[in-house]
SELOGU-457638 format. One record per atom (N, C-alpha, C): x, y, z; residue in one letter. Coordinates in pm, whole numbers, padded with zeros to 5 digits, always signed. Each point is the difference from the previous one (the first is absolute). Example, Ala and Ser with C-alpha at 12.3 -4.5 7.8 and 13.67 -1.06 7.14 Angstrom:
% residues 2
+01319-00569+00780a
-00089+00119+00000a
+00090+00120+00000a
-00035+00105-00072s
+00082+00119+00006s
-00077+00109+00073s
END
This chain:
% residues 108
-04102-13397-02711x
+00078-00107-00059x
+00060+00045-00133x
-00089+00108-00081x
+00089+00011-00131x
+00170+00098+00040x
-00057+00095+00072x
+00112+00039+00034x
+00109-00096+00093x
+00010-00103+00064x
+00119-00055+00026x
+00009-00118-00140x
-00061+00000-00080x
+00025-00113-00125x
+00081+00074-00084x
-00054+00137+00006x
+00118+00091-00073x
+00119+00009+00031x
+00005+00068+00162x
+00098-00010+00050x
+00151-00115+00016x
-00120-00156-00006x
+00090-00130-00017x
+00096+00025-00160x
-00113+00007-00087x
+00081-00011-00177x
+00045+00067+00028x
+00003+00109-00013x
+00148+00132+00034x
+00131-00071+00060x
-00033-00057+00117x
+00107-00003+00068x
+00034-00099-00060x
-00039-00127-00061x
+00055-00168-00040x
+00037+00033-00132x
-00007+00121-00083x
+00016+00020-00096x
+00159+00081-00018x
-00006+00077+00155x
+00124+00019+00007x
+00129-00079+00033x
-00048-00145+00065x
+00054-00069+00032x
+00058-00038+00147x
-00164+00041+00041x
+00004-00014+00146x
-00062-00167+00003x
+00089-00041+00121x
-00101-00173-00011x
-00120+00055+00077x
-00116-00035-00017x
-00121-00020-00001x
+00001-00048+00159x
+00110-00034+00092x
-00060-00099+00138x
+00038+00144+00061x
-00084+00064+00101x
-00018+00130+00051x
-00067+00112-00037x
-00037-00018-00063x
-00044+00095-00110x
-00152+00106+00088x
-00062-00128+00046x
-00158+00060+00085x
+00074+00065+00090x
+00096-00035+00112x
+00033+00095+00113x
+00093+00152-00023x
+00074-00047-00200x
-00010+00193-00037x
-00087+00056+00030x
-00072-00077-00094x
-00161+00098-00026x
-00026+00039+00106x
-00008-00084+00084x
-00048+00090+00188x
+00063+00107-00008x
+00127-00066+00007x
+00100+00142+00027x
-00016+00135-00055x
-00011-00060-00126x
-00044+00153-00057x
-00111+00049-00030x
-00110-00057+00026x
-00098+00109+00058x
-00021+00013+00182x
+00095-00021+00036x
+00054-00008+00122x
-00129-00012+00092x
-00035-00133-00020x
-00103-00097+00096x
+00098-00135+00047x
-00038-00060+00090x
+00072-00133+00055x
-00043-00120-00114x
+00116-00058+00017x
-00109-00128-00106x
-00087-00103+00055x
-00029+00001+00135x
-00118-00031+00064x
-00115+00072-00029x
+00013+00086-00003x
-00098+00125-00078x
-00033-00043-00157x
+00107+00026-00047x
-00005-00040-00185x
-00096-00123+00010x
+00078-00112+00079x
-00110-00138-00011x
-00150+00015-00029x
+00004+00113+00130x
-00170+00016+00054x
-00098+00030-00108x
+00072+00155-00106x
-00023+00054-00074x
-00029-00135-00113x
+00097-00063-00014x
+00007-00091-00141x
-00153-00079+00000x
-00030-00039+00157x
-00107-00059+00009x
-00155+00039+00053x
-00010+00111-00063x
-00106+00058-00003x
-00016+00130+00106x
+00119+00008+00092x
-00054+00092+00113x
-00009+00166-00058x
-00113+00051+00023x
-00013+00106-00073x
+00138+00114+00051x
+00033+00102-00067x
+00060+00103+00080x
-00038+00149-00022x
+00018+00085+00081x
-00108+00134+00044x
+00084+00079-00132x
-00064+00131+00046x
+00052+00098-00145x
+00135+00043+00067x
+00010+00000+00085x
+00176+00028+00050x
+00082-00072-00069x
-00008-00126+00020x
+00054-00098-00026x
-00002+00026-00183x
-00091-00011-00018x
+00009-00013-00167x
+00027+00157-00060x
+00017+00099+00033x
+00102+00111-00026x
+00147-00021+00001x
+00016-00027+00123x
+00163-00058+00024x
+00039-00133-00135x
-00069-00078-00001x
+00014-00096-00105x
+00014+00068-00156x
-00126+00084-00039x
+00008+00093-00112x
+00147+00038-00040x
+00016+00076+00145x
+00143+00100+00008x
+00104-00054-00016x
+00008-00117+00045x
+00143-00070-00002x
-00012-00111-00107x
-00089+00013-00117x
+00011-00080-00110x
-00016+00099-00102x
+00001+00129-00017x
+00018+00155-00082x
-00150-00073-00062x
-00145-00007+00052x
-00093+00036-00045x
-00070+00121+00025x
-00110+00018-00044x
-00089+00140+00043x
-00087-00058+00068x
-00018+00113+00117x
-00095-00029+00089x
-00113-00023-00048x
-00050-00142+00090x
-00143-00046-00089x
+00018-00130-00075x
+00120+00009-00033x
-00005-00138-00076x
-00035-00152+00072x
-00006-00029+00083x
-00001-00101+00076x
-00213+00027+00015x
+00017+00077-00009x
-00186-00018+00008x
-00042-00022-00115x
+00023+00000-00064x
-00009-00052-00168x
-00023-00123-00002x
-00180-00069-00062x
-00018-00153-00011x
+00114-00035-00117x
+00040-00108+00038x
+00063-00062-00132x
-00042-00095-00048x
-00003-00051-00061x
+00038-00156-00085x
+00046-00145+00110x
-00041-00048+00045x
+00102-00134+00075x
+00055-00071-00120x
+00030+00008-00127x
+00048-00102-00078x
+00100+00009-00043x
+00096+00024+00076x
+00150+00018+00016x
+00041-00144-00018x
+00080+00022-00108x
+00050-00154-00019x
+00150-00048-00019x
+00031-00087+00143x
+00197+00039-00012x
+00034-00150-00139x
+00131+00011+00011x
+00067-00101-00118x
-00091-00139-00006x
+00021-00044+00115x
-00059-00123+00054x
-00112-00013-00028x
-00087+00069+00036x
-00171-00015-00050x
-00006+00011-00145x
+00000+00119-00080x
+00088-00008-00091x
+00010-00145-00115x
+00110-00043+00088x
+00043-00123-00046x
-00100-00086-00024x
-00050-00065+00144x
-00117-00060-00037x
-00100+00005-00056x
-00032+00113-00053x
-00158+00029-00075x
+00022-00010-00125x
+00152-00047-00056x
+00034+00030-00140x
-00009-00192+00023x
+00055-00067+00095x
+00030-00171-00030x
-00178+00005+00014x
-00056+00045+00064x
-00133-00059+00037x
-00047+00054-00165x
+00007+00090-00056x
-00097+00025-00125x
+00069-00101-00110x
+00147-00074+00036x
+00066-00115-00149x
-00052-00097+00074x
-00078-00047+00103x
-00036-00095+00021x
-00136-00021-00015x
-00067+00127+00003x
-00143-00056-00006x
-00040+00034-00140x
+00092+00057-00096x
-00004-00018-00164x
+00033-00150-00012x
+00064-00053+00019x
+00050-00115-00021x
-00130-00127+00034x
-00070+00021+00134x
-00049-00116+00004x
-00144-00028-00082x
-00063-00084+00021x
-00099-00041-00007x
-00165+00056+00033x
-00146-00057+00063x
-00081+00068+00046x
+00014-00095+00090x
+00034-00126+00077x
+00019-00040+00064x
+00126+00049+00122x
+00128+00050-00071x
+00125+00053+00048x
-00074+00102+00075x
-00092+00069-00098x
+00005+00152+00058x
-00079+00017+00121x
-00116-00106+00001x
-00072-00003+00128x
+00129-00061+00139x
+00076-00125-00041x
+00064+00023+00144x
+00095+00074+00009x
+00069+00062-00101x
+00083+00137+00074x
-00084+00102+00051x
-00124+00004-00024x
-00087+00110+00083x
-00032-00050+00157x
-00012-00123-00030x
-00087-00089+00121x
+00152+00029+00102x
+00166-00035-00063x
+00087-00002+00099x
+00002+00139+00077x
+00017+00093-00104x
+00027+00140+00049x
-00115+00074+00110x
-00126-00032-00018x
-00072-00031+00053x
+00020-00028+00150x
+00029-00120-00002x
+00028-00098+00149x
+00082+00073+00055x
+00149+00098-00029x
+00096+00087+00050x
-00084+00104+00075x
-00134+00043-00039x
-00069+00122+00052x
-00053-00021+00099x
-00037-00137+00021x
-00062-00011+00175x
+00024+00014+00065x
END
């Protein structure tokens, strides 16, 4: 995922619209985007696969076996963690328990 998040800013930065963008990415690490999907959602892929990926994103072999970080954080999330920290400065000890209690209820 970091590498097609990269891949997205690059391209929206160049002033590509953003609607197509996942079935480049297929394209150019030249997988189907039925495939890409699969990948996005957990399906593992073999060391073939993640060489070819390496290669066609100019990394060094290996990089994709590399643990990372999951705390990749796009604009949007971002966004919210900055309204969520002026809001829970702002409230109360009462406020602060039900904005926990709401956010909370979203996790079930």
């Amino acid at each position: 995922m970091a590498l097609f998040k990269e891949f997205a800013e690059a391209q929206i930065a160049a002033g590509v619209p953003p609607k197509g963008l996942e079935q480049t990415f297929a394209a150019q690490i030249q997988i189907s985007p039925s495939l890409w999907s699969q990948v996005k959602s957990s399906r593992p892929i073999g060391d073939q696969m993640a060489r070819q990926v390496e290669a066609l994103c100019k990394r060094e072999i290996g990089w994709l076996d590399i643990e990372r970080a999951h705390d990749i954080a796009d604009t949007a999330e971002a966004y919210f963690i900055e309204e969520a920290r002026k809001a829970w400065r702002v409230l109360n000890a009462k406020g602060k328990r039900e904005l926990l209690r709401e956010i909370k209820r979203h996790l079930l």
